[in-house]
KOLZA-147421 format. One record per residue (C-alpha): x negated, y, z; residue in one letter; residue number from 1. Coordinates in nm, 4 decimals. Layout:
u	v	w	code	pos
X	Y	Z	a	NUM
...
//
This chain:
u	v	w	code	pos
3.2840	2.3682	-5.1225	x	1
3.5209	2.5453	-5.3312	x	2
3.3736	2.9055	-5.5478	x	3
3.7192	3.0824	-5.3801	x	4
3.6186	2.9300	-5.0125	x	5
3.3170	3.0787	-5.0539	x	6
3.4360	3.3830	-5.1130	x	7
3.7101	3.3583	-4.8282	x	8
3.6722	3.6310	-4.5649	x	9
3.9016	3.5029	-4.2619	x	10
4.0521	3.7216	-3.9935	x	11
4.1034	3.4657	-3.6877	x	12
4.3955	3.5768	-3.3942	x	13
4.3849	3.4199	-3.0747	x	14
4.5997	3.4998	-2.7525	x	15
4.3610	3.4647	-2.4755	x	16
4.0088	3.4294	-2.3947	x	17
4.0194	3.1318	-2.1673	x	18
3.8651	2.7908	-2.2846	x	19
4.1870	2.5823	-2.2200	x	20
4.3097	2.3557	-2.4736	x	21
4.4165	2.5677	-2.7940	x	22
4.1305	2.8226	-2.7103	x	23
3.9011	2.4758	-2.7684	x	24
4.0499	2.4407	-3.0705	x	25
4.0094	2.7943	-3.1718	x	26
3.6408	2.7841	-3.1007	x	27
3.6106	2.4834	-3.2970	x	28
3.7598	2.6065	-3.6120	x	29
3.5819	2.9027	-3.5918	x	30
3.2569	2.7136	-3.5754	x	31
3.3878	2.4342	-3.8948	x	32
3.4738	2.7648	-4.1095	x	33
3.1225	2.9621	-4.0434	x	34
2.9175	2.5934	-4.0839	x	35
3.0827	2.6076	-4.3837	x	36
2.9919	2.9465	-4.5124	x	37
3.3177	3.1534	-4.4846	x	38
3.2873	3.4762	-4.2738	x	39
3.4510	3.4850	-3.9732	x	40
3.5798	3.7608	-3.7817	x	41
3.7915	3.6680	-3.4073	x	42
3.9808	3.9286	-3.2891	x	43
4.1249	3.8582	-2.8994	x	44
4.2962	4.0570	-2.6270	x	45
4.0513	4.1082	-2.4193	x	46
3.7044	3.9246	-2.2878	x	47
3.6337	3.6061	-2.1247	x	48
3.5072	3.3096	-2.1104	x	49
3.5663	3.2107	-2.5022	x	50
3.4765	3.5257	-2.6484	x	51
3.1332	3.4664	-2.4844	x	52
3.1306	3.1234	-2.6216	x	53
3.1703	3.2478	-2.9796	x	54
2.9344	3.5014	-2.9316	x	55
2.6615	3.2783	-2.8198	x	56
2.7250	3.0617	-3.1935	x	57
2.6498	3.4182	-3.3646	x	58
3.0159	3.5231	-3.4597	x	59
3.1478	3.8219	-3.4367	x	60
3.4351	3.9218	-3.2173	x	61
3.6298	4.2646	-3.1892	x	62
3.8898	4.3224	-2.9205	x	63
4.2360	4.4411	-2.9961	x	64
4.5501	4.3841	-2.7775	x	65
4.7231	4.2037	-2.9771	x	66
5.0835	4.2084	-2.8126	x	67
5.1205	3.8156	-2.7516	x	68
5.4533	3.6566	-2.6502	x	69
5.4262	3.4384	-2.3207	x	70
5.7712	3.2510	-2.1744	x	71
5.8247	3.6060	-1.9403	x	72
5.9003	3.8406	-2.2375	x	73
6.1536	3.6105	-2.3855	x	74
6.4061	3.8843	-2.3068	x	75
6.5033	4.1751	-2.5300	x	76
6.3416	4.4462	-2.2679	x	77
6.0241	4.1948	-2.2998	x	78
6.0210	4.1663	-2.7381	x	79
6.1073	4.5690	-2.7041	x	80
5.7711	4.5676	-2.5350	x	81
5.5815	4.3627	-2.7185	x	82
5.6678	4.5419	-3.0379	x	83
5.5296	4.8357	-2.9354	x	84
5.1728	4.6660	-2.8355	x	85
5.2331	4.4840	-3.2012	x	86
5.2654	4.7966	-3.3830	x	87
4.9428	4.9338	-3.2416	x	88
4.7485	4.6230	-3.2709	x	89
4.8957	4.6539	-3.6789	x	90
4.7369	4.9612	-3.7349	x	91
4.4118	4.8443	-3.5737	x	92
4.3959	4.5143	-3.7588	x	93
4.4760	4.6884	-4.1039	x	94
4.2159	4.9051	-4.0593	x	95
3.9687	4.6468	-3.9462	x	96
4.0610	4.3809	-4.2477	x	97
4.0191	4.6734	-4.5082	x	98
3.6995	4.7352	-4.3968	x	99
3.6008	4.3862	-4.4086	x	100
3.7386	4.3069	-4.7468	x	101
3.9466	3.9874	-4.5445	x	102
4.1531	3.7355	-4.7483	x	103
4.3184	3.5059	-4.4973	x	104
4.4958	3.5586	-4.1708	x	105
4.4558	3.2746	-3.9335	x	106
4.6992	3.2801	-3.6582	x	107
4.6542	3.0323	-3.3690	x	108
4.9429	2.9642	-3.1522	x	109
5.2953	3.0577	-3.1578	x	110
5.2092	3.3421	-2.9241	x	111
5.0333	3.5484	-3.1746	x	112
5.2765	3.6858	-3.4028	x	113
5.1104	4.0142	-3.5273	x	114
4.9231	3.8400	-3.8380	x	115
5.2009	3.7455	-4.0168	x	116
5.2975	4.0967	-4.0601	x	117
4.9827	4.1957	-4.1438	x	118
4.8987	3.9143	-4.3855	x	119
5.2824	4.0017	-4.5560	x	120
5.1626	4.3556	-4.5693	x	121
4.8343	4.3045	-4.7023	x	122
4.9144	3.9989	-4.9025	x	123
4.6929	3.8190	-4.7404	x	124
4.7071	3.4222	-4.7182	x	125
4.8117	3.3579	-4.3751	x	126
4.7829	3.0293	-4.2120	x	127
4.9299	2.9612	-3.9056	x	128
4.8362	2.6664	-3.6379	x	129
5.1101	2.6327	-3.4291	x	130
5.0442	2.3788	-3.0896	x	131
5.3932	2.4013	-2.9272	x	132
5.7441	2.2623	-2.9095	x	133
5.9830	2.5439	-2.8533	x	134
6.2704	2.3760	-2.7653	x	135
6.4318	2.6296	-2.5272	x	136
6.6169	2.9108	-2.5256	x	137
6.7402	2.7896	-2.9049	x	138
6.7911	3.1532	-3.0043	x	139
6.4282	3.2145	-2.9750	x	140
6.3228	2.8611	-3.1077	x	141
6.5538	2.9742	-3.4666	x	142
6.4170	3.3061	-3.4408	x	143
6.0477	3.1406	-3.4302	x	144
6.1137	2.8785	-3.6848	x	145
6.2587	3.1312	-3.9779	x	146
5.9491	3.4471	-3.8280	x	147
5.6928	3.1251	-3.9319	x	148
5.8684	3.0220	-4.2656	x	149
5.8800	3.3707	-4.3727	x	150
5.5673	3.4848	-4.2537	x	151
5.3327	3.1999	-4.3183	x	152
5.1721	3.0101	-4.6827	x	153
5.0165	2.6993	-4.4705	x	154
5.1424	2.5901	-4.1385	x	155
4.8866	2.3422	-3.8915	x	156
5.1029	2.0975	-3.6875	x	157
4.8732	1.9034	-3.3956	x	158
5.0878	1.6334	-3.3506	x	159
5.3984	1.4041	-3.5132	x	160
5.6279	1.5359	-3.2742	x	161
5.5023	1.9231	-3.3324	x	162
5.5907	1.8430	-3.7084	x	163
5.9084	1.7106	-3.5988	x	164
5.9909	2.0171	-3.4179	x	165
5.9223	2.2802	-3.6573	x	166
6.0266	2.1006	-3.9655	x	167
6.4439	2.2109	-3.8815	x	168
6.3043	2.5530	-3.9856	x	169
5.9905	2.5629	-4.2055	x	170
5.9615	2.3911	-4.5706	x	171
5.8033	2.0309	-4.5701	x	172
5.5579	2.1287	-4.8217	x	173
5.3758	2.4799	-4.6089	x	174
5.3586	2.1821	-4.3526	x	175
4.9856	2.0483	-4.2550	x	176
4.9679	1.7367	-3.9831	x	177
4.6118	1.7984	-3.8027	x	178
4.5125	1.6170	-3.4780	x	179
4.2749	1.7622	-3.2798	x	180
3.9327	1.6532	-3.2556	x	181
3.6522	1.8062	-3.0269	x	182
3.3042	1.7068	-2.9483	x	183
3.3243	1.4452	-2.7204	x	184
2.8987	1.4129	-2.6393	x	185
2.9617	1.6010	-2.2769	x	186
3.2082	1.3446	-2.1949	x	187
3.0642	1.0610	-2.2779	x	188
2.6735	1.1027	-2.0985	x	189
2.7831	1.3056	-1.7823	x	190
2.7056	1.1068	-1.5113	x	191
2.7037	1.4103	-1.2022	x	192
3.0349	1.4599	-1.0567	x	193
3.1726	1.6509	-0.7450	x	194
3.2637	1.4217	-0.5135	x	195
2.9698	1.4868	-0.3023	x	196
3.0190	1.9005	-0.3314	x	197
3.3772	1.7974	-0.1948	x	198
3.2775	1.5605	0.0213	x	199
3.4933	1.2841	-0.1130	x	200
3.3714	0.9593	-0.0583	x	201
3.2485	0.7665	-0.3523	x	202
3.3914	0.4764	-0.2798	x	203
3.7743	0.6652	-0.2633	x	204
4.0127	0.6309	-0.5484	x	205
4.0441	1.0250	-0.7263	x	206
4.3366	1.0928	-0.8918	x	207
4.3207	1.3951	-1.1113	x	208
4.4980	1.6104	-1.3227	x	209
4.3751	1.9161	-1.5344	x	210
4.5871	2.2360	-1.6991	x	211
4.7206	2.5586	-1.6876	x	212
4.9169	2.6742	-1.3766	x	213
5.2654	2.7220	-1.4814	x	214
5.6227	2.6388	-1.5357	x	215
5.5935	2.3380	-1.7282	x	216
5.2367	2.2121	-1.6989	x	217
5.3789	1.9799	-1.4171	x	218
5.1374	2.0549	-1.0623	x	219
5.4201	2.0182	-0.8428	x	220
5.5305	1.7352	-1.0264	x	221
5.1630	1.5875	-0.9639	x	222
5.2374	1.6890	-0.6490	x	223
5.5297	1.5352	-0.6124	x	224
5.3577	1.1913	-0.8078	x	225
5.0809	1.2026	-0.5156	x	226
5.3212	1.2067	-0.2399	x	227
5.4881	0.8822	-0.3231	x	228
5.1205	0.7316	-0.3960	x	229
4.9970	0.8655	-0.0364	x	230
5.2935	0.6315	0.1190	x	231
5.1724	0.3864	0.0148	x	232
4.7801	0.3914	-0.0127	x	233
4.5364	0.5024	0.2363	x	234
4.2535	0.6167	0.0586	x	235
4.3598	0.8557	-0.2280	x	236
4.2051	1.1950	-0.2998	x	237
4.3976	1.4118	-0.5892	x	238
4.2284	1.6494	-0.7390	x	239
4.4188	1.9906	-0.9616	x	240
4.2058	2.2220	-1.2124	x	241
4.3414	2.4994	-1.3428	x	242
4.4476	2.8655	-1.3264	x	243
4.7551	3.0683	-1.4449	x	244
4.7678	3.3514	-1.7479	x	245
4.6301	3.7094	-1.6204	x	246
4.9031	3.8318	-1.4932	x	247
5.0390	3.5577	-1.3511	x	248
4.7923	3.4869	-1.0332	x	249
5.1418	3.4340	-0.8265	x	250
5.2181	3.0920	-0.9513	x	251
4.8814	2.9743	-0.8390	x	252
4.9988	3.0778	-0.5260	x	253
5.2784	2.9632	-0.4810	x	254
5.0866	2.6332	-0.5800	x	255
4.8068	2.6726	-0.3131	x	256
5.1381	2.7091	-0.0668	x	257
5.3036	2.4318	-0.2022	x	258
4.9904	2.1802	-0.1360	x	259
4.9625	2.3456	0.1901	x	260
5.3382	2.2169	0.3188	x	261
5.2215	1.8276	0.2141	x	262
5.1404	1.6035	0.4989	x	263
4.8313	1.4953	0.2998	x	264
4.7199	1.8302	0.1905	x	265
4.3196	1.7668	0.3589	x	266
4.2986	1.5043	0.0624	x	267
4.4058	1.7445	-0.1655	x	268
4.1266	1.9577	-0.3605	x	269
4.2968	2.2027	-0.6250	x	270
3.9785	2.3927	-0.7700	x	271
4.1402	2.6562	-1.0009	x	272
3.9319	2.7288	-1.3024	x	273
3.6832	2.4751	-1.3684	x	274
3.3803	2.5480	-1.6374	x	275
3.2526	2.1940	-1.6551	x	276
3.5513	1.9845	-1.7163	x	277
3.3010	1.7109	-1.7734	x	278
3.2171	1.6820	-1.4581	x	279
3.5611	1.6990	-1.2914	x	280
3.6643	1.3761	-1.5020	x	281
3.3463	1.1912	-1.3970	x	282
3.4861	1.2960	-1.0442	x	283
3.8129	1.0985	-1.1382	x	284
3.8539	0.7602	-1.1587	x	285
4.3005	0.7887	-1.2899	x	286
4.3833	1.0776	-1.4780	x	287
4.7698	1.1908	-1.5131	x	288
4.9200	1.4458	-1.7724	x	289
5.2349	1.5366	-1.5777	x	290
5.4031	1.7908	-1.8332	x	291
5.7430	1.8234	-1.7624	x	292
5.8559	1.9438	-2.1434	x	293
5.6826	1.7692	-2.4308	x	294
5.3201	1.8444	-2.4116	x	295
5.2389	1.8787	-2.7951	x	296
4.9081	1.7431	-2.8449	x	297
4.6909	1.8004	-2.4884	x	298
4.3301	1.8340	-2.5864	x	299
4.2752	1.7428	-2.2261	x	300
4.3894	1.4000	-2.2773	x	301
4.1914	1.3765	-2.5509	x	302
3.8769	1.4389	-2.3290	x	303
3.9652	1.2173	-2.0252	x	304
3.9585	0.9144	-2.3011	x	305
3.6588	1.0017	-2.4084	x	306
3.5546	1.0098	-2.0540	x	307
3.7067	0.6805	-1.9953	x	308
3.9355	0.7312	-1.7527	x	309
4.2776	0.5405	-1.8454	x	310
4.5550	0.8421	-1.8666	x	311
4.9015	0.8309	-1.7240	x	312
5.0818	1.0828	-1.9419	x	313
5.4238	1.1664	-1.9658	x	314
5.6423	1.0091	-2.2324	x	315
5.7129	1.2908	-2.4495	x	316
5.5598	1.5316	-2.7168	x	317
5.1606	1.4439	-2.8355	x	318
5.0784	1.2059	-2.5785	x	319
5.3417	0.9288	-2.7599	x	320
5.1182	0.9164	-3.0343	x	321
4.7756	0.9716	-2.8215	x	322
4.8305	0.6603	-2.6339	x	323
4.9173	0.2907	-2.6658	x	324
5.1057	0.2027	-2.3696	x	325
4.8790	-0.1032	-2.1458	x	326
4.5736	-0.0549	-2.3801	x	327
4.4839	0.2826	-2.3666	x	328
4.7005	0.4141	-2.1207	x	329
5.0127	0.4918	-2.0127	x	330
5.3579	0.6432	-2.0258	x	331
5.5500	0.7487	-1.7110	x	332
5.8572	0.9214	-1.6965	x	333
5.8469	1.3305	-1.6369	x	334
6.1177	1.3676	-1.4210	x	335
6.1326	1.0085	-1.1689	x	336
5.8165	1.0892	-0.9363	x	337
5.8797	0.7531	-0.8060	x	338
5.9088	0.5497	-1.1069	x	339
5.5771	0.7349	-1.1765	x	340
5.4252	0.6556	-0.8971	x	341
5.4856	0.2833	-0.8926	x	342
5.3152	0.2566	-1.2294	x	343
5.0005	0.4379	-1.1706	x	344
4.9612	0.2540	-0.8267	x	345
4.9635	-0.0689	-0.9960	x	346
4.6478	0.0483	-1.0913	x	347
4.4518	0.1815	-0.8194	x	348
4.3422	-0.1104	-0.6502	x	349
4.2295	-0.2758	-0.9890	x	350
3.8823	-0.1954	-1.0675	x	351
3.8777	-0.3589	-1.3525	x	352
4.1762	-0.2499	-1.4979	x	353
4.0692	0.0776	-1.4834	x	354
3.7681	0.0109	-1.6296	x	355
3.8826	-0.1985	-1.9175	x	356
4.1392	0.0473	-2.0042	x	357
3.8873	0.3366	-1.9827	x	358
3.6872	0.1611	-2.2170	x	359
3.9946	0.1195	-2.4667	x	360
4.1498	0.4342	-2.4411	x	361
3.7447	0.5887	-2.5304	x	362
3.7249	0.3913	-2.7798	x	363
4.0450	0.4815	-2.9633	x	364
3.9832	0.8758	-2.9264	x	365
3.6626	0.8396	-3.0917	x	366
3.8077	0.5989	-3.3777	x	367
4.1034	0.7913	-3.4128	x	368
4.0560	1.1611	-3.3142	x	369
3.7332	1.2490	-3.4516	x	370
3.5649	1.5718	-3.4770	x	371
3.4825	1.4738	-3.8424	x	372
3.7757	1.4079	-3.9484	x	373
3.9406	1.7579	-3.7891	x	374
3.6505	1.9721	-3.9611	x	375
3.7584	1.7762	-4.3051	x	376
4.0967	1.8737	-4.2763	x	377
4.0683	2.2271	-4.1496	x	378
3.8278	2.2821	-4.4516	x	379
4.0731	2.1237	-4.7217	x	380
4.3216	2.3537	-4.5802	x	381
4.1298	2.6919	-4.6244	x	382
3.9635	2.5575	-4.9657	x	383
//
């Protein structure tokens, strides 16, 4: 390790304390950088489920709202509003990096804008992991692009397509091409799954799906995916995890009302938030990413191949480069639920099929997406 790494005092911003993909991410960075001897400080909105996590590993986490931009503020009364949260969360960060002597600002997600002012301010080095594809409305995508150019001295890009993305706006060389890599041990030794707790036979086909609850994440797509499945098989059982943003309980509603109109909906099981996603993909024997906008790198893929489930994803964003169409999975189309559903129900009957592509697809995350190999790059890029 580097003398000025050693010396590196790192203020890390996060948008939410959930333990959904980027949050996973967040964790695990935090965890490479204090292994490694930097001090860490997180600073999220407000508590939950990851702030306990980091907490239990020993580092230390203050709470400070910190005025992040979801999808419903893209609106000027909605950035008038988040400015004023931003300026107050300034003044509270300032005064908590001063104390602290900090030396890098570590934004994760697009969402969190309020450390590049501070790190611009400060003259701090700020490095910022972005995990999205901002494609619409453009205004806000420019806006984005030239706020991270300006306001950023190393920028983390999860996937080809990310890079892609952001590289209209922000200089080649500020530009850092990371693929996620977790710790894939709970995935690859569970053997308990749910089917008795929801009384699904064991000998039924599960068909699963796993993400946030909201415009783009694709449930009613899934939904839609299951139907034309359900027409033509007799024993399927699909299976949604996943809850909305705070604030945004009414699209898991309108969800839960949605499943409730389908013809099929006692064979549905849609658990909301779900602690042991290990478990849930040892429930599942086909797992499908149904994002309807490019999905930039989904950890959760990452996780069903290293549960060895063979993934139907669709064919856009991070899961292009995640998966090797008819070895370790598949690519269906996002908006053609019956296109989709003809190529996952090739599958179902096939046993082995969906074994021997389980066992590809696990193989290739571990070869190819390796903790190991994330924790050497994150380091090189704080060093």
């Amino acid at each position: 390790m580097s003398k000025q790494m050693k010396n590196s005092k790192v203020l890390m911003l996060h948008g939410s304390s959930d333990v959904y993909g980027a949050s996973k991410i967040f964790l695990l960075t935090a965890s490479i950088l204090q292994q490694n001897g930097i001090e860490v400080i997180v600073v999220l909105s407000e508590e939950g489920p990851l702030s306990g996590q980091l907490q239990e590993l020993g580092i230390r986490v203050e709470f400070i709202r910190l005025g992040v931009i979801r999808r419903k503020y893209f609106n000027s009364r909605g950035l008038l509003n988040r400015s004023k949260v931003m300026l107050k969360a300034y003044k509270a960060l300032a005064a908590l990096a001063d104390a602290n002597g900090i030396t890098h600002v570590y934004s994760n997600t697009a969402a969190v804008w309020v450390g590049a002012l501070l790190a611009k301010k400060k003259k701090y080095i700020h490095i910022w992991h972005l995990h999205e594809i901002i494609g619409k409305p453009a205004w806000f995508a420019s806006m984005m692009g030239k706020m991270v150019e300006n306001g950023s001295d190393k920028v983390i890009v999860v996937s080809q397509a990310v890079k892609v993305h952001w590289e209209k706006y922000i200089s080649g060389n500020k530009l850092h091409l990371v693929y996620n890599g977790i710790d894939y041990n709970p995935y690859l030794y569970e053997t308990k799954d749910l089917r008795e707790e929801l009384g699904i036979p064991k000998d039924a086909c599960v068909i699963g799906m796993i993400g946030r609850v909201n415009s783009w994440k694709g449930q009613e797509y899934f939904l839609e995916i299951s139907e034309e499945l359900n027409k033509k098989f007799l024993d399927l059982h699909f299976l949604l995890v996943g809850d909305a943003f705070p604030g945004e309980e009414c699209l898991f509603d309108g969800l839960e009302q949605k499943i409730l109109e389908k013809t099929f909906k006692d064979k549905i099981y849609n658990l909301g938030f779900r602690k042991n996603i290990s478990q849930v993909l040892a429930t599942i024997d086909i797992f499908i990413l149904p994002s309807t906008l490019p999905d930039p790198f989904p950890t959760v893929v990452l996780e069903a191949m290293a549960a060895a489930k063979p993934v139907f994803a669709t064919a856009h964003g991070g899961a292009l480069e995640m998966i090797e169409e008819g070895k370790s999975g598949y690519h269906i189309p996002w908006d053609n639920a019956a296109a989709a559903a003809r190529k996952v129900g090739k599958l179902v009957n096939n046993i082995n099929q969906i074994q021997n592509i389980g066992l590809n697809a696990r193989r290739s995350v571990l070869e190819n997406f390796s903790l190991p190999a994330y924790g050497k790059k994150i380091t090189k890029i704080f060093s």
